[in-house]
C-alpha positions as CSV (number, residue, x, y, z in Angstrom):
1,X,15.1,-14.7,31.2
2,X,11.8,-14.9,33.0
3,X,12.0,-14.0,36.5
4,X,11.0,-16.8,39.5
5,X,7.9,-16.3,41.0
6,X,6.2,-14.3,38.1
7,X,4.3,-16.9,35.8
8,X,0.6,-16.1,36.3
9,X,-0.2,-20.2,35.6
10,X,1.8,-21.4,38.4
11,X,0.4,-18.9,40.7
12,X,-2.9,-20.0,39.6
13,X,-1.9,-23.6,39.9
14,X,-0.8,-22.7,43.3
15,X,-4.6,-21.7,44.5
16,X,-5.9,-24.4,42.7
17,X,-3.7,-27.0,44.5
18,X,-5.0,-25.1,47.6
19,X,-8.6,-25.0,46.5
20,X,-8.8,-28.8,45.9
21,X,-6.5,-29.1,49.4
22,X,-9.2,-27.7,51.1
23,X,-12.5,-28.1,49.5
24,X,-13.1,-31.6,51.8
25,X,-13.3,-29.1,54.8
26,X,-16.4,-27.4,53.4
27,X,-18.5,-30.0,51.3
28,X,-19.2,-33.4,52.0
29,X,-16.7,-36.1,51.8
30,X,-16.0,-39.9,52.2
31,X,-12.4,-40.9,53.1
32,X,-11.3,-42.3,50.0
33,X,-12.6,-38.7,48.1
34,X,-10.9,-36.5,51.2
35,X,-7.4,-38.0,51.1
36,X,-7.3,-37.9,47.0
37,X,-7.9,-34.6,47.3
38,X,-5.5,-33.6,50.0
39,X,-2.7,-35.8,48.5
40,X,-3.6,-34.3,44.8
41,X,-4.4,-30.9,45.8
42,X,-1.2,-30.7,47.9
43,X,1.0,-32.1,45.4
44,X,-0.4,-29.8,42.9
45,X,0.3,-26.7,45.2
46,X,4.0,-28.1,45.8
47,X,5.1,-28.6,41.9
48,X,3.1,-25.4,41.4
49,X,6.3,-23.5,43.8
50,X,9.1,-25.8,42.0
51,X,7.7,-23.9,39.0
52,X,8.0,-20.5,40.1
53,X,10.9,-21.1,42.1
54,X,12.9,-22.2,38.9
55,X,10.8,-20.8,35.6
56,X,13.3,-22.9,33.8
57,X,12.4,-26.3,34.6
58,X,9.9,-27.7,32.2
59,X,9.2,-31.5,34.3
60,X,7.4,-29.2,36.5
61,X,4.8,-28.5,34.1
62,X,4.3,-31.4,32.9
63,X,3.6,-33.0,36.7
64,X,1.0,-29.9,36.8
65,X,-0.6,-31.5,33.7
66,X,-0.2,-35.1,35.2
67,X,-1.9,-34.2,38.3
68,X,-4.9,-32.5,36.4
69,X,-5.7,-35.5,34.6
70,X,-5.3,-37.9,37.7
71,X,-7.8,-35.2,39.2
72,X,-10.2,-35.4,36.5
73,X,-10.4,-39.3,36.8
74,X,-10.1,-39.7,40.1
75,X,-13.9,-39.2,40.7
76,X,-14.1,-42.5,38.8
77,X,-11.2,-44.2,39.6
78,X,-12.1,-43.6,43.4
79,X,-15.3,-43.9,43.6
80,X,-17.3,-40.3,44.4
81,X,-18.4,-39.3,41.1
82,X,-22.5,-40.0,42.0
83,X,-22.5,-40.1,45.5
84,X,-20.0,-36.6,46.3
85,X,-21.0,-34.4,43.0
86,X,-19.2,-31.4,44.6
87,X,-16.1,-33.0,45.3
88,X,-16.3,-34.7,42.0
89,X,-17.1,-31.2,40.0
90,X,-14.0,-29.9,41.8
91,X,-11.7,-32.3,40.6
92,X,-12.8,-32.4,37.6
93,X,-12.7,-28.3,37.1
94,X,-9.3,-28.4,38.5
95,X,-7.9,-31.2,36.6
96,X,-9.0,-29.2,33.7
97,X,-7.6,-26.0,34.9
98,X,-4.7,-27.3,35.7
99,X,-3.7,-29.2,32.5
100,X,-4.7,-25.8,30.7
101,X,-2.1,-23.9,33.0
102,X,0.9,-26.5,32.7
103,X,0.1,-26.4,28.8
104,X,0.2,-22.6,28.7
105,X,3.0,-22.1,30.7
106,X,5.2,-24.7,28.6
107,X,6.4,-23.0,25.8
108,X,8.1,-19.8,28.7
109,X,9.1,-22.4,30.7
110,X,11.0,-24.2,27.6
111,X,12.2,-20.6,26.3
112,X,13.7,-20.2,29.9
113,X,15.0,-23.7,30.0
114,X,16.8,-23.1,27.0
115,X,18.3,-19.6,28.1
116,X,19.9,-21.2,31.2
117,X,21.3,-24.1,29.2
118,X,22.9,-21.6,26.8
119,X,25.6,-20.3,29.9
């Protein structure tokens, strides 16, 4: 069984929950594009420790993957896509990133998910 805190895509999804977290402190930023990226980034970083925490548990993957794709439109949805092109290219990035993690990281997380059912 795969050990907690060992999967290289949730510690990756853990710096890029902090990346987007903080990236408002260092580019520019309206309020609407600062708290989506806070509440994202933050709620990336937070499912990204329930993963490692417990490799078994596959739902946390799949909220990585949620989140990357409500990063990747939320420079549309919310508005800073042409006016905030950094913030925008960092969601975007991310939310690709992180769907490619959550994807990667499914099929150890569903092998470990299926050795702790088997007890």
């Amino acid at each position: 069984m795969e050990k907690a805190w060992s999967r290289w895509q949730d510690w990756a999804a853990v710096v890029m929950g902090v990346v987007v977290l903080l990236s408002p402190m260092v580019m520019d930023s309206s309020p609407r594009s600062m708290w989506t990226m806070v509440l994202l980034g933050g709620l990336l970083g937070i499912s990204a420790l329930w993963s490692l925490a417990q490799p078994g548990s596959v739902a946390s993957e799949y909220v990585h993957m949620g989140l990357g794709v409500l990063l990747f439109l939320a420079p549309w949805v919310m508005g800073y896509s042409t006016e905030l092109m950094a913030a925008a290219w960092v969601s975007w990035v991310v939310g690709v990133l992180a769907v490619l993690a959550g994807a990667s990281a499914l099929p150890a997380a569903n092998a470990a998910h299926g050795l702790a059912g088997s007890h």
